[in-house]
PDB file of N, CA, C and O in Angstrom:
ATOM      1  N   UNK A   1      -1.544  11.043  22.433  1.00  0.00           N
ATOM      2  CA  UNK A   1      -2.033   9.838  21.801  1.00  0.00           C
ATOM      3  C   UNK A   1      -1.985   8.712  22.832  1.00  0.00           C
ATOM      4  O   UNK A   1      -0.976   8.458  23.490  1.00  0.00           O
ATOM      5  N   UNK A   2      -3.022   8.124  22.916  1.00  0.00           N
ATOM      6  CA  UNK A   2      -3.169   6.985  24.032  1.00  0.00           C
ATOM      7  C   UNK A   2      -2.426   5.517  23.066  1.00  0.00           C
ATOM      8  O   UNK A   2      -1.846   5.568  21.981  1.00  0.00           O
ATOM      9  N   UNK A   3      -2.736   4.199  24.006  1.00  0.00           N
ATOM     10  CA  UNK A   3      -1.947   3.211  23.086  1.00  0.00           C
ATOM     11  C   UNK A   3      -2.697   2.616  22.026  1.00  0.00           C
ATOM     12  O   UNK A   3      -2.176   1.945  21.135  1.00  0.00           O
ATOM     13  N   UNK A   4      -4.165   2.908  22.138  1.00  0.00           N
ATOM     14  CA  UNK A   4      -4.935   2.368  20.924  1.00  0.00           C
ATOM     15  C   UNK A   4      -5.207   2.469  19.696  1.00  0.00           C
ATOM     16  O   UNK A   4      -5.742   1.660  18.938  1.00  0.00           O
ATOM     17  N   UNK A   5      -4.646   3.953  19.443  1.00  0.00           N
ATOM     18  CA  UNK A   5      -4.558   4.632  18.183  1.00  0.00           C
ATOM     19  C   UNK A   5      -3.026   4.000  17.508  1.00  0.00           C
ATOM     20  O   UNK A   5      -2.914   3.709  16.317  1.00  0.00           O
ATOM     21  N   UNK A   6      -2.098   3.887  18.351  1.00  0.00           N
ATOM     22  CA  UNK A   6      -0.650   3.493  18.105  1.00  0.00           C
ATOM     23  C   UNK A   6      -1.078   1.898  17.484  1.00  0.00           C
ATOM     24  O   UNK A   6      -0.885   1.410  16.371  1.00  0.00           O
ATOM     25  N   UNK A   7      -1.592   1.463  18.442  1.00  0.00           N
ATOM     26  CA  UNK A   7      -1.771  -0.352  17.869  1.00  0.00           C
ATOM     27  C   UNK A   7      -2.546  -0.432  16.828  1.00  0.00           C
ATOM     28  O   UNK A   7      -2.594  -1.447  16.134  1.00  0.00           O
ATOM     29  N   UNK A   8      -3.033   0.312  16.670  1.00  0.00           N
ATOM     30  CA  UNK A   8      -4.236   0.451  15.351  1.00  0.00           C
ATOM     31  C   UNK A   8      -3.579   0.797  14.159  1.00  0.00           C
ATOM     32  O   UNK A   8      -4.007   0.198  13.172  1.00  0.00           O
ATOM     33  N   UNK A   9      -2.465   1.763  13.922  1.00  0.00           N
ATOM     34  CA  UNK A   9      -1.586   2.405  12.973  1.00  0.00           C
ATOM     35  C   UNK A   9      -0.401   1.019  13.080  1.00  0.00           C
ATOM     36  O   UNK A   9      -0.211   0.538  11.963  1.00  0.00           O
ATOM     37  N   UNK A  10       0.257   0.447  14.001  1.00  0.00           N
ATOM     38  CA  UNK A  10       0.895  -0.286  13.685  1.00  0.00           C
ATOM     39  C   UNK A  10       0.143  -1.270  13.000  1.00  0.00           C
ATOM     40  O   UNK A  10       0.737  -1.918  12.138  1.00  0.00           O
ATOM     41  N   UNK A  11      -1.278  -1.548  13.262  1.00  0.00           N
ATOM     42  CA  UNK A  11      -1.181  -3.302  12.656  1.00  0.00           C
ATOM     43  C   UNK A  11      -1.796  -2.344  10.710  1.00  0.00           C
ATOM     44  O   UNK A  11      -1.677  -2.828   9.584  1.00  0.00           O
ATOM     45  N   UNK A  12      -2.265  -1.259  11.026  1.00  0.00           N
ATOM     46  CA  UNK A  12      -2.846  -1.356   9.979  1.00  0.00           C
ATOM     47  C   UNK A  12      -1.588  -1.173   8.622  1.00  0.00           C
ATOM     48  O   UNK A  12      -1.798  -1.504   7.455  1.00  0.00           O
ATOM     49  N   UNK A  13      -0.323  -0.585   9.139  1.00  0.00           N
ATOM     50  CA  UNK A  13       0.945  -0.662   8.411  1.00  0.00           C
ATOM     51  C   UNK A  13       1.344  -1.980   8.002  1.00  0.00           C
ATOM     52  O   UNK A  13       1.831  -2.375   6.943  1.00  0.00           O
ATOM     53  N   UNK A  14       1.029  -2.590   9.082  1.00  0.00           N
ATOM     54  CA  UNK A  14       1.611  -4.223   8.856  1.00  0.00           C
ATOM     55  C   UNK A  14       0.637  -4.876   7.830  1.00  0.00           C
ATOM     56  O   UNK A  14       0.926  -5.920   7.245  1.00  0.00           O
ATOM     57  N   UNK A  15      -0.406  -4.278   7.664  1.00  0.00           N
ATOM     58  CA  UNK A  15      -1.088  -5.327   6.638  1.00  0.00           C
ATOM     59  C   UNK A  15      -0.841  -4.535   5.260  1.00  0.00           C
ATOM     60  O   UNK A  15      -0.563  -5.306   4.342  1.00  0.00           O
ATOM     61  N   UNK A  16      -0.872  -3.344   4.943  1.00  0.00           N
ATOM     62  CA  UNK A  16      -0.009  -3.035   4.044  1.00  0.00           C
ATOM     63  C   UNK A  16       1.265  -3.152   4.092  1.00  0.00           C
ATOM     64  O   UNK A  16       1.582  -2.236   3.333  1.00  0.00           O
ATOM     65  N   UNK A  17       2.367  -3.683   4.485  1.00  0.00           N
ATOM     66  CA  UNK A  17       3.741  -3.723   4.255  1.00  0.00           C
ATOM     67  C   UNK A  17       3.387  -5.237   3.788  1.00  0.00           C
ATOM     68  O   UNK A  17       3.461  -5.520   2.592  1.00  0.00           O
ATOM     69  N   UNK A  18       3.040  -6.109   4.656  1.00  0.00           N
ATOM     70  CA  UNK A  18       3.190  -7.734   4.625  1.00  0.00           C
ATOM     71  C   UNK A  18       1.816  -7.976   3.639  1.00  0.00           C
ATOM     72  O   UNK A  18       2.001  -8.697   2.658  1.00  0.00           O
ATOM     73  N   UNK A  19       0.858  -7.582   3.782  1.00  0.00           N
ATOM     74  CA  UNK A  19      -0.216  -8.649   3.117  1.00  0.00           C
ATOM     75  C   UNK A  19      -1.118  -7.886   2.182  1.00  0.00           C
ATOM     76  O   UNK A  19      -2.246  -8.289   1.900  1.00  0.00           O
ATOM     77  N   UNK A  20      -0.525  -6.623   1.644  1.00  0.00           N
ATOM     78  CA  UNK A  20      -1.469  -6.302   0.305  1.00  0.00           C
ATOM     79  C   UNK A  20      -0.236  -6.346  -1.006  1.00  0.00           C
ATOM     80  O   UNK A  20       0.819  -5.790  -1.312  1.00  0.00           O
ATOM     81  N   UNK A  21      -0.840  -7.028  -1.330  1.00  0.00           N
ATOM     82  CA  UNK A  21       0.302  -7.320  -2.828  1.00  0.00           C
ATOM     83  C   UNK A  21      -0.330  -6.418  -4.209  1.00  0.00           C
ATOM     84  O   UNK A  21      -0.266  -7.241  -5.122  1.00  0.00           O
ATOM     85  N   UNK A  22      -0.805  -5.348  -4.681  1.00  0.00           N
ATOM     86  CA  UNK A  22      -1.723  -4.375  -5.364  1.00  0.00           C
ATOM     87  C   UNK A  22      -0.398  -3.134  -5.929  1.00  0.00           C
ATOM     88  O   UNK A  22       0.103  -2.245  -5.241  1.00  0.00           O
ATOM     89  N   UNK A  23      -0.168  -3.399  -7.063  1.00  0.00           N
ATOM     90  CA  UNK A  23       1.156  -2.180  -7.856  1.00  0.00           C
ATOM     91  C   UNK A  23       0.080  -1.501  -8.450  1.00  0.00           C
ATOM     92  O   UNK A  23      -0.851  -1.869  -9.167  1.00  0.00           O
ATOM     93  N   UNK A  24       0.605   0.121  -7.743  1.00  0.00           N
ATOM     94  CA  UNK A  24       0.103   1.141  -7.829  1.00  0.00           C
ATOM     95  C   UNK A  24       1.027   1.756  -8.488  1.00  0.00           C
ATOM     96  O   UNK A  24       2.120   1.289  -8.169  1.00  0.00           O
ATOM     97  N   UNK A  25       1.167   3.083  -9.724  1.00  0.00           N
ATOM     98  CA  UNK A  25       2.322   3.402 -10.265  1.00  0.00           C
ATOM     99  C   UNK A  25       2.169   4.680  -9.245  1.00  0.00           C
ATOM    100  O   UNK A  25       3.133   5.020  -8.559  1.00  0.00           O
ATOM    101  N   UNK A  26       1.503   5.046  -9.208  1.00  0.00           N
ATOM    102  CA  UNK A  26       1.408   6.542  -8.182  1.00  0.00           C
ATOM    103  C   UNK A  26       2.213   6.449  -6.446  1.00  0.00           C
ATOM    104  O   UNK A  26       2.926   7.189  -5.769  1.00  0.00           O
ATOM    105  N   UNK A  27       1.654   5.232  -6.310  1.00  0.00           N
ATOM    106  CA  UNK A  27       1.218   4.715  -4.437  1.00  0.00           C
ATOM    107  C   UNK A  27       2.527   3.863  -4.275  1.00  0.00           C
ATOM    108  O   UNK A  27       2.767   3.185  -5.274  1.00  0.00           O
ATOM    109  N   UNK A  28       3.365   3.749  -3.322  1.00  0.00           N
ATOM    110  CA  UNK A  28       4.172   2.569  -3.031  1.00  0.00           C
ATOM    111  C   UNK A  28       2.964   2.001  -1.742  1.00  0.00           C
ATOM    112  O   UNK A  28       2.514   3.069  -1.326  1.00  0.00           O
ATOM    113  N   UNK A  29       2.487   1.227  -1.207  1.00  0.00           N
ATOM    114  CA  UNK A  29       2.168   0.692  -0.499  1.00  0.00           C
ATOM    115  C   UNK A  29       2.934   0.422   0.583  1.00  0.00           C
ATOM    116  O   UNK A  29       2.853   1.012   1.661  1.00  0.00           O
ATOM    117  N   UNK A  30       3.712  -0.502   0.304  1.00  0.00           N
ATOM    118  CA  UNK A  30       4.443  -1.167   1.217  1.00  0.00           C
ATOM    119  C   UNK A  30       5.808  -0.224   1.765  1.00  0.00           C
ATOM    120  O   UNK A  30       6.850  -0.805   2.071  1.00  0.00           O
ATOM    121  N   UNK A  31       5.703   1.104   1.845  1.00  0.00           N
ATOM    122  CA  UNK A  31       6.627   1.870   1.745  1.00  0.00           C
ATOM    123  C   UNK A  31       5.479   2.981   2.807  1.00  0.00           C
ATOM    124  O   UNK A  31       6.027   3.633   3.696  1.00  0.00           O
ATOM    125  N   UNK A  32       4.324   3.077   2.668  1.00  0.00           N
ATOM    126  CA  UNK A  32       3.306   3.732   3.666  1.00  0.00           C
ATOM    127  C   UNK A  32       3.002   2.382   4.956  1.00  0.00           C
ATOM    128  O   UNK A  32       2.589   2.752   6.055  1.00  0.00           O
ATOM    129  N   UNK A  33       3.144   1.485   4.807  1.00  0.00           N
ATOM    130  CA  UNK A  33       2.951   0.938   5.696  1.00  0.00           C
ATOM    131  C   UNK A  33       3.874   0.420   6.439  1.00  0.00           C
ATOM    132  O   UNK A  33       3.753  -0.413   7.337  1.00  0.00           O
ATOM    133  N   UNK A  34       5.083   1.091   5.922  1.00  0.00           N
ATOM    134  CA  UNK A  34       6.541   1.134   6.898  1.00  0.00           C
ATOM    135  C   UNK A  34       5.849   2.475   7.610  1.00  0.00           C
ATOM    136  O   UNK A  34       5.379   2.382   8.744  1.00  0.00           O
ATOM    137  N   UNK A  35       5.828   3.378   7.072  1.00  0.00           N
ATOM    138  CA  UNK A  35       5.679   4.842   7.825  1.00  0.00           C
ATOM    139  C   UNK A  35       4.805   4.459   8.890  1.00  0.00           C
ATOM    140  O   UNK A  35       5.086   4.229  10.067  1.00  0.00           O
ATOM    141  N   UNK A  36       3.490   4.416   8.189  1.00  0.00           N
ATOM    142  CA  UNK A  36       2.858   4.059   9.043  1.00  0.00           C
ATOM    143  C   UNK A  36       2.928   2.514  10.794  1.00  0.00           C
ATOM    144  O   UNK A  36       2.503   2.594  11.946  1.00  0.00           O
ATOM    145  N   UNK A  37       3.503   1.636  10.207  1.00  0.00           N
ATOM    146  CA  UNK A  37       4.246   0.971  11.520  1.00  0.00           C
ATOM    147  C   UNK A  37       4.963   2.003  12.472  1.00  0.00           C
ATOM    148  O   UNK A  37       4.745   2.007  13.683  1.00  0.00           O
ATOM    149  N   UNK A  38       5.840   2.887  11.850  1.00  0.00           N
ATOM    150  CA  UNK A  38       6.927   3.648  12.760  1.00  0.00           C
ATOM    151  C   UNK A  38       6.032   4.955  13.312  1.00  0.00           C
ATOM    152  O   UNK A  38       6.425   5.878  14.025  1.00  0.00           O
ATOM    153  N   UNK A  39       5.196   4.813  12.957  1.00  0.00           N
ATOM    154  CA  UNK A  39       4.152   6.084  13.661  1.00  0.00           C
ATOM    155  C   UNK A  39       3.541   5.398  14.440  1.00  0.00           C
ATOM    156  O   UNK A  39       3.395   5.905  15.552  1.00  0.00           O
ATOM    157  N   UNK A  40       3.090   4.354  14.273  1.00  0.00           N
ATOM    158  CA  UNK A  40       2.451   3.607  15.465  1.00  0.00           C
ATOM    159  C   UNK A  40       3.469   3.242  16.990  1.00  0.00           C
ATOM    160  O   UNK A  40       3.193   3.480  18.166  1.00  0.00           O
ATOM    161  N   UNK A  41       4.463   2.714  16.503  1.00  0.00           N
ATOM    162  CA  UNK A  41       5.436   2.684  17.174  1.00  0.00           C
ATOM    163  C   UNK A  41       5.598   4.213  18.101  1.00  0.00           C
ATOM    164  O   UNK A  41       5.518   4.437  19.309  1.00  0.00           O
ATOM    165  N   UNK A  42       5.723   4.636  17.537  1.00  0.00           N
ATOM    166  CA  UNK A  42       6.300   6.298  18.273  1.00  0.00           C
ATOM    167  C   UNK A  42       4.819   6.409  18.834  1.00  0.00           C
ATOM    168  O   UNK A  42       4.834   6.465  20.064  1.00  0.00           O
ATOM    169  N   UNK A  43       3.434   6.459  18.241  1.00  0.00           N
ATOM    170  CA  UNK A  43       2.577   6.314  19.259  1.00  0.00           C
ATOM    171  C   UNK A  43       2.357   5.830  20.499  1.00  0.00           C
ATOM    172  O   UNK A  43       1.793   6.377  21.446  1.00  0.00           O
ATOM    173  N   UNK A  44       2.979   4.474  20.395  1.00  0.00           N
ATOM    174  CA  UNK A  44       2.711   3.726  21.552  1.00  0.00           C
ATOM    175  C   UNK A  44       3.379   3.969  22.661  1.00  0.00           C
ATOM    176  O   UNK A  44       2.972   3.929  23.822  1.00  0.00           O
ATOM    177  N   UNK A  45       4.761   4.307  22.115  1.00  0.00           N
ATOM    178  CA  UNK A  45       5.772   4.724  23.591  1.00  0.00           C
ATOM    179  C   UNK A  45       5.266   6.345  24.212  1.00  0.00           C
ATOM    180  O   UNK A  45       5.030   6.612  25.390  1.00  0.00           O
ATOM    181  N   UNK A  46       5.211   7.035  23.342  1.00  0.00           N
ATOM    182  CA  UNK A  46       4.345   8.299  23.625  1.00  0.00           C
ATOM    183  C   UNK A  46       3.393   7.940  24.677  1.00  0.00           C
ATOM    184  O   UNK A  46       3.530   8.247  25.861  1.00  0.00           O
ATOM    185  N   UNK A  47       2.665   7.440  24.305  1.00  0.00           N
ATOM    186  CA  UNK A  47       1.670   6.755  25.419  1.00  0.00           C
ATOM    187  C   UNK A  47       1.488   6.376  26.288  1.00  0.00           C
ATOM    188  O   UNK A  47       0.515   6.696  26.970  1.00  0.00           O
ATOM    189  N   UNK A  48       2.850   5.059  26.803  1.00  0.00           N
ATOM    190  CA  UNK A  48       3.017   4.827  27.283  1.00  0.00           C
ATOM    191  C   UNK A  48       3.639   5.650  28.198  1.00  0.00           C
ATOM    192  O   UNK A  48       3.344   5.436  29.374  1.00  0.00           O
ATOM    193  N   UNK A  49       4.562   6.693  27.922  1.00  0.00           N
ATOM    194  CA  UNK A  49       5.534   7.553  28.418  1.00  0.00           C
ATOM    195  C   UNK A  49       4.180   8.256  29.315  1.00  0.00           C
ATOM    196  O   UNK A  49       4.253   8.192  30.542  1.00  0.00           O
ATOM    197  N   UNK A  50       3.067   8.862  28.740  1.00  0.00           N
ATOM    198  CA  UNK A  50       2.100   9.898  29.194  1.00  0.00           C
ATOM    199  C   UNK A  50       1.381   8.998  30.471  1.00  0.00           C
ATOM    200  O   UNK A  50       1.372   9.356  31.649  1.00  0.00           O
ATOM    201  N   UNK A  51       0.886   7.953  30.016  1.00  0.00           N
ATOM    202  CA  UNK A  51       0.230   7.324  31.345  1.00  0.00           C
ATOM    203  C   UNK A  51       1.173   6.706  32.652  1.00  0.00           C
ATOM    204  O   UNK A  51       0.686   6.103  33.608  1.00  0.00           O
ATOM    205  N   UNK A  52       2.293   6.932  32.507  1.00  0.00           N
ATOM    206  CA  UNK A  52       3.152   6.648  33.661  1.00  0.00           C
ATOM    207  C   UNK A  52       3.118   7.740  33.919  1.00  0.00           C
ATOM    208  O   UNK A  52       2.314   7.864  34.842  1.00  0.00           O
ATOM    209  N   UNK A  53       3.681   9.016  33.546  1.00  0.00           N
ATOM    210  CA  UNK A  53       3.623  10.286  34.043  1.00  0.00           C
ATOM    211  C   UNK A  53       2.322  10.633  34.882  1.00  0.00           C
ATOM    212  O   UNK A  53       2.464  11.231  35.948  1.00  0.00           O
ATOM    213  N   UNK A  54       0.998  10.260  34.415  1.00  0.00           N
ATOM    214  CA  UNK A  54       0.158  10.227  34.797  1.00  0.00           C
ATOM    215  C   UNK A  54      -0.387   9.983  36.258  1.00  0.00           C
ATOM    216  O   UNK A  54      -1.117  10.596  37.038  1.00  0.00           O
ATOM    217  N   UNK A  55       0.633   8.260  36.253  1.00  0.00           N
ATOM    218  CA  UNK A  55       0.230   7.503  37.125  1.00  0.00           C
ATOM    219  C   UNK A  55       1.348   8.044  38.661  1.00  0.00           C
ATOM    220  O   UNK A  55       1.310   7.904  39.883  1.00  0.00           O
ATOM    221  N   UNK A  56       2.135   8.613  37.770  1.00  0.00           N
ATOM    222  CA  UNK A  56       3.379   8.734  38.953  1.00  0.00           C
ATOM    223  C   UNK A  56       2.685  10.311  40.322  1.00  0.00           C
ATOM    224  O   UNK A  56       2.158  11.393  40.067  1.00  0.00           O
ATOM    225  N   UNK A  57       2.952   9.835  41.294  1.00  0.00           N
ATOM    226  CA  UNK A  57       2.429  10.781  42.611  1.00  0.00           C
ATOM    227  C   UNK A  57       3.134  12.376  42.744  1.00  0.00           C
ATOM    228  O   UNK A  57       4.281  12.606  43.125  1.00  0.00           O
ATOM    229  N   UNK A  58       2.093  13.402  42.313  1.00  0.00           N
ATOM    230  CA  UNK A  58       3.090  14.389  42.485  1.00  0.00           C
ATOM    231  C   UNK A  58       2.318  15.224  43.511  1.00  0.00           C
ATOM    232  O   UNK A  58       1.114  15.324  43.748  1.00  0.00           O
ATOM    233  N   UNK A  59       3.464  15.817  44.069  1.00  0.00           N
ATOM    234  CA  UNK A  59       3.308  16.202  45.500  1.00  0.00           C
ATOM    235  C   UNK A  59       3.511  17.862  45.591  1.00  0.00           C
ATOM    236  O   UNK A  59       3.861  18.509  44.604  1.00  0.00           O
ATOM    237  N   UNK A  60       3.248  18.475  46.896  1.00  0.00           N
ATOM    238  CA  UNK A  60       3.252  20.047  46.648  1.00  0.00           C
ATOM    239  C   UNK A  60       4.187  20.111  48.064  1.00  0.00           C
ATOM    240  O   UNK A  60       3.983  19.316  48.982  1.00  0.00           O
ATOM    241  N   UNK A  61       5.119  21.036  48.119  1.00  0.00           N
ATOM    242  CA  UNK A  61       5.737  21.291  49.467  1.00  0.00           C
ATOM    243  C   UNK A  61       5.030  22.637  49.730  1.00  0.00           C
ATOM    244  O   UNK A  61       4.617  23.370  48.832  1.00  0.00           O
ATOM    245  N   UNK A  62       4.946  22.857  50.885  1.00  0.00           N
ATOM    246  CA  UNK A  62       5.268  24.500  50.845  1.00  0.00           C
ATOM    247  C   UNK A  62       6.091  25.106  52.537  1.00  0.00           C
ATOM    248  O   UNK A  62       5.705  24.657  53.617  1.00  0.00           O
ATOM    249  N   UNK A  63       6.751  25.717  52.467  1.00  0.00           N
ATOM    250  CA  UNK A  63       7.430  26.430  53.500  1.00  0.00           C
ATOM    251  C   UNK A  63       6.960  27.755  53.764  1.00  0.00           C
ATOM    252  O   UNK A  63       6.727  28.719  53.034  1.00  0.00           O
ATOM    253  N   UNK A  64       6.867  27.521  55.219  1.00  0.00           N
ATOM    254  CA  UNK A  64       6.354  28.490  56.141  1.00  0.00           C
ATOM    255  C   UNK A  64       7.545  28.927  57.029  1.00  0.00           C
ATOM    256  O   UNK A  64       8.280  28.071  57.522  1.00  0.00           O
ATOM    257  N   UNK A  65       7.748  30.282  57.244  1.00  0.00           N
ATOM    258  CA  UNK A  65       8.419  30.892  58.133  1.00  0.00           C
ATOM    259  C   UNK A  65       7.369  31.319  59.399  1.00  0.00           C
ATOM    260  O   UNK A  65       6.284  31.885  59.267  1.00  0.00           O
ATOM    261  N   UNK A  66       7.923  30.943  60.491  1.00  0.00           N
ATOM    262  CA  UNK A  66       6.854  31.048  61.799  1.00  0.00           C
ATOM    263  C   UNK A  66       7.298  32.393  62.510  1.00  0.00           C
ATOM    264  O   UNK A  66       8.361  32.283  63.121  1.00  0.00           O
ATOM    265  N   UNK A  67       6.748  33.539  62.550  1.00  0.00           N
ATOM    266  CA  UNK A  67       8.230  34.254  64.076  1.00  0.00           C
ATOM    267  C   UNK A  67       7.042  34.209  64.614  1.00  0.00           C
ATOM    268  O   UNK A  67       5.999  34.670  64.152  1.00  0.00           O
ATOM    269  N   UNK A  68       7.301  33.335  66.146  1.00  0.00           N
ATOM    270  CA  UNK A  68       6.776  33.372  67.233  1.00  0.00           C
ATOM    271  C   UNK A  68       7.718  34.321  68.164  1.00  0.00           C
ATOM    272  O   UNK A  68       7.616  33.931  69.327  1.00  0.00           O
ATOM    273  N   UNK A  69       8.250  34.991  68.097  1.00  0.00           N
ATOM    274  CA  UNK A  69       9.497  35.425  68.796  1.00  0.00           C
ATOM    275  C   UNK A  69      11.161  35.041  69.035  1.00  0.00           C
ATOM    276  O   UNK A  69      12.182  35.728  69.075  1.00  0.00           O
ATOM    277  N   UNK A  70      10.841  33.391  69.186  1.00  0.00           N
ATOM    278  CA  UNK A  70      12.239  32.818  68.854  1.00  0.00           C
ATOM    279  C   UNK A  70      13.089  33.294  67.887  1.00  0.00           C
ATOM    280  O   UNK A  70      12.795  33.910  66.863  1.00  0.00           O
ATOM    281  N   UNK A  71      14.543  32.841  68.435  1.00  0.00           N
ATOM    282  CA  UNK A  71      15.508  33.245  67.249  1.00  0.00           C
ATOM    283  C   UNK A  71      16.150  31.904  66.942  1.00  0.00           C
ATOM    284  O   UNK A  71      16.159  31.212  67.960  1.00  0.00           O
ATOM    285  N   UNK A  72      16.629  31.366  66.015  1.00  0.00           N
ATOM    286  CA  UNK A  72      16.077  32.371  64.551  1.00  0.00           C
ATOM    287  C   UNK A  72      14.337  31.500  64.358  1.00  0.00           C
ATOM    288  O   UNK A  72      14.098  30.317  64.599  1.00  0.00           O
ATOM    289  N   UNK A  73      13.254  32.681  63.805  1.00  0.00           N
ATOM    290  CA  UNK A  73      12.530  31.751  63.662  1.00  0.00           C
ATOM    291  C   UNK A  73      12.066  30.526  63.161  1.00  0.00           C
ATOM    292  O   UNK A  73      12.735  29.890  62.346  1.00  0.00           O
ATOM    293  N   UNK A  74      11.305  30.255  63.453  1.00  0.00           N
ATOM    294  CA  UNK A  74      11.464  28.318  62.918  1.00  0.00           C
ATOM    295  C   UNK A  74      10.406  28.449  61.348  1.00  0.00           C
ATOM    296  O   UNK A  74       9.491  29.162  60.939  1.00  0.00           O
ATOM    297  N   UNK A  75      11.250  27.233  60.845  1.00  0.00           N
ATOM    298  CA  UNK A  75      10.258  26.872  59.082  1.00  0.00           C
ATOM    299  C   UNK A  75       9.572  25.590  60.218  1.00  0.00           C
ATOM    300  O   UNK A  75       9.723  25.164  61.363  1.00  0.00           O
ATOM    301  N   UNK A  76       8.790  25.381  59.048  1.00  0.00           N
ATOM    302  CA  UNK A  76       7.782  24.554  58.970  1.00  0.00           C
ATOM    303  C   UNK A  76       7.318  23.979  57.345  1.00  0.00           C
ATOM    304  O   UNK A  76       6.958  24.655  56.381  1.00  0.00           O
ATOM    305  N   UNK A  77       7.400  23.214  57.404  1.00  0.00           N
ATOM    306  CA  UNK A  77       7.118  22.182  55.632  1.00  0.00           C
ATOM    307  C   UNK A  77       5.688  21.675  56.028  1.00  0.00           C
ATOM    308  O   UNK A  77       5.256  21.160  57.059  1.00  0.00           O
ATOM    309  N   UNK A  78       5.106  22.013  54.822  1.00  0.00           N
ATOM    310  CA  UNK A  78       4.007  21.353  54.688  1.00  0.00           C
ATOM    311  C   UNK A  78       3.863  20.756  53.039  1.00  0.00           C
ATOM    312  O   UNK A  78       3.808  21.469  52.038  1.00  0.00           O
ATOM    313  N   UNK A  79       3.823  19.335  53.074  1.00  0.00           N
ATOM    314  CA  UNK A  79       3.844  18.626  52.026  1.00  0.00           C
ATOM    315  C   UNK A  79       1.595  17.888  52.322  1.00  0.00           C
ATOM    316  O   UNK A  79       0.834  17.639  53.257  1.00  0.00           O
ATOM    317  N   UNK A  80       1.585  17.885  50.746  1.00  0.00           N
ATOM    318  CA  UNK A  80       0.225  17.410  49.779  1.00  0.00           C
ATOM    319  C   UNK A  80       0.787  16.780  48.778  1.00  0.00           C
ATOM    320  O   UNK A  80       1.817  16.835  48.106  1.00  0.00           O
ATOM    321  N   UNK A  81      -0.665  15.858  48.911  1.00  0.00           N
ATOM    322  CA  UNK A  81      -0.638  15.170  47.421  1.00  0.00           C
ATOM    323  C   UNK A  81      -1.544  16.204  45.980  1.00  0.00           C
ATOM    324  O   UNK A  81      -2.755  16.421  45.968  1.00  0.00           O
ATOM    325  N   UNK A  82      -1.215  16.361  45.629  1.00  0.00           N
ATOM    326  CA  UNK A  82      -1.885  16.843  44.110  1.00  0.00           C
ATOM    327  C   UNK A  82      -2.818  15.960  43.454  1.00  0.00           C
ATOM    328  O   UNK A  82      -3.558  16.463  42.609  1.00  0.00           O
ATOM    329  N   UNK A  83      -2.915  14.606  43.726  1.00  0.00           N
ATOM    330  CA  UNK A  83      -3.987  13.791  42.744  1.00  0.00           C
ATOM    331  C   UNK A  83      -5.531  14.251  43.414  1.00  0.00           C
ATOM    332  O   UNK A  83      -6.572  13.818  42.919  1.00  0.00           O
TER     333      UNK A  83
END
């Protein structure tokens, strides 16, 4: 879930918790638009959590064993970027 769906579920909770005043005997309202805030919420950090991961540089090593004859033979690292 990206952050737009999260901000969208939070505000749309908030206008049912705070600004629909409508008694439903079936429906609590203002009791879905708690849920709904705290799903938005957990959306957004989700989100947030994913596009840093995203953004963060991940890299590849790899090790090479050389025998040119020397003892002992020599490594060699070879590091990449992955993006």
């Amino acid at each position: 879930m990206k952050i737009g769906p999260g901000i969208a579920l939070l505000v749309i909770g908030a206008i049912l918790a705070f600004a629909v005043d409508v008694d439903l005997e079936a429906v609590d309202l203002q009791l879905i638009g708690y849920i709904l805030m705290g799903a938005g919420v957990i959306g957004i950090i989700i989100g947030l959590i994913w596009m840093q991961s995203a953004r963060a540089p991940r890299r590849s090593t790899t090790r090479r064993v050389v025998d040119d004859g020397s003892r002992p033979p020599r490594e060699e690292y070879t590091e990449r970027d992955l993006h």
